[in-house]
N, C-alpha and C positions, 0 to 999 in steps of 0.2 A: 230678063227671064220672066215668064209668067207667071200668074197666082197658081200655085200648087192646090191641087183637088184635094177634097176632104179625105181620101184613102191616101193620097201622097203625103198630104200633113199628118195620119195616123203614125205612116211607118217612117216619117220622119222621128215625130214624134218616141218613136219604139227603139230606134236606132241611137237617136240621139240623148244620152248617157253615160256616167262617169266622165272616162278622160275625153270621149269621143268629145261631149259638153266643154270639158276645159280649153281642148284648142279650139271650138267655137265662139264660145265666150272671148278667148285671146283675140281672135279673128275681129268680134263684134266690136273688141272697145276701139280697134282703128282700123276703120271699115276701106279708109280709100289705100293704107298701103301693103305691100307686098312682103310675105314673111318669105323663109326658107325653113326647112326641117330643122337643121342644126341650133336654131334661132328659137324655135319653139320649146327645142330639147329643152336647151337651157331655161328659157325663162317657164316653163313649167317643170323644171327639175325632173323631165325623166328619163327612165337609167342609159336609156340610148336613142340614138335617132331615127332608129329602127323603129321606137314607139308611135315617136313624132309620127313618120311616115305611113305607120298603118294607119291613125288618126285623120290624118290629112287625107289618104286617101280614099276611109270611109264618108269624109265629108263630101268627098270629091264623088262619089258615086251618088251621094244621096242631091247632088247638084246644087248646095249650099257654097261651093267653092269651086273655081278653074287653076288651070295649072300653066303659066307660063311658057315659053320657049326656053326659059332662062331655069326654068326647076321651082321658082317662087311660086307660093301659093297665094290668092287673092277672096277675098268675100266677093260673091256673085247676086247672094240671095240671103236677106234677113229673116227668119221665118220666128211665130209668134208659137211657141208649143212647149209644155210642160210650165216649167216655172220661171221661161222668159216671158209669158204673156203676163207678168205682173213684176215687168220695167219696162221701163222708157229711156229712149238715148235725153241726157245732157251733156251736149260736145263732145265729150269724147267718154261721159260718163255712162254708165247703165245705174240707173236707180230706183229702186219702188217706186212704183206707182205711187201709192199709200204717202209716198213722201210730202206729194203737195198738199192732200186732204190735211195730213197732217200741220203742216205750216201753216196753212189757211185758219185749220181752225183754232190752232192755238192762238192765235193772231186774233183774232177774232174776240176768243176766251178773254185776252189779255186786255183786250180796248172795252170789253164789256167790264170787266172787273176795275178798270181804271176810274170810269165814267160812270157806275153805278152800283158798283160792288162797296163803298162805304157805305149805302143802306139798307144792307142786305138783313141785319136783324130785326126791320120793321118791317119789311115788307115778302108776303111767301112767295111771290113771283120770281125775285131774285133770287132768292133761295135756291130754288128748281132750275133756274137757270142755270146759275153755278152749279150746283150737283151735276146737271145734266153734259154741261157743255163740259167739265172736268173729266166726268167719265167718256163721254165721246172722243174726246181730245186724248185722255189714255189709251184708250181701246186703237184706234189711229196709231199713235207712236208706238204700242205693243206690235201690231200686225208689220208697221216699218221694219221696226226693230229686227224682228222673227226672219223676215224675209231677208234683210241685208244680212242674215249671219247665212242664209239656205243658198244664198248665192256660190256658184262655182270654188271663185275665190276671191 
């Protein structure tokens, strides 16, 4: 399928919400196979499959997902909108962005305080380093953090 125009991303965008979001999400983390209503019920706990179904078939309008001969539904289109544009697939995972900045820089942090962080009390370079690169390095894991809890589920 094609890149979705900037007003089809909007009312994606608008549409996409609550549970509609959940069985998306369910959808995103295993992009190549095929769910059914019943299957969704359950693994999102809701009260009937009747939900499932409105769900699926809002995604299915907004062209996000096709619908089998066999009633399965399948991911057609991965779209970037709301607060998926701040994850990225690993294998089968969806994870902040933020994630690697974060890793990076703690990593970083770490090899700098290894290698020159014992003389950090004579010298004000290091000092500010450490100050700096710690609060960076927080500020990073803070925003990880925030986002892995705002995720669907």
């Amino acid at each position: 399928m094609s890149n979705p125009s900037p007003s089809d991303l909007a009312v994606i965008e608008s549409k996409l919400k609550g549970k509609t979001l959940l069985v998306y999400w369910h959808l995103l983390k295993s992009p190549t196979s095929k769910v059914g209503v019943r299957e969704i019920q359950r693994s999102l706990h809701f009260s009937s499959p009747s939900v499932a179904a409105h769900h699926l078939d809002k995604l299915l309008s907004l062209g996000l997902v096709d619908k089998s001969k066999t009633g399965e539904y399948f991911l057609v289109q991965e779209v970037k909108v709301g607060l998926l544009r701040f994850f990225t697939r690993l294998g089968r995972f969806l994870v902040p962005r933020y994630l690697f900045y974060s890793v990076w820089l703690s990593t970083m942090l770490a090899f700098y305080l290894i290698f020159y962080g014992f003389s950090w009390p004579t010298c004000v370079h290091n000092v500010a380093a450490i100050i700096l690169g710690s609060l960076a390095s927080f500020i990073l894991w803070f925003e990880t953090i925030r986002l892995w809890r705002e995720k669907p589920f």
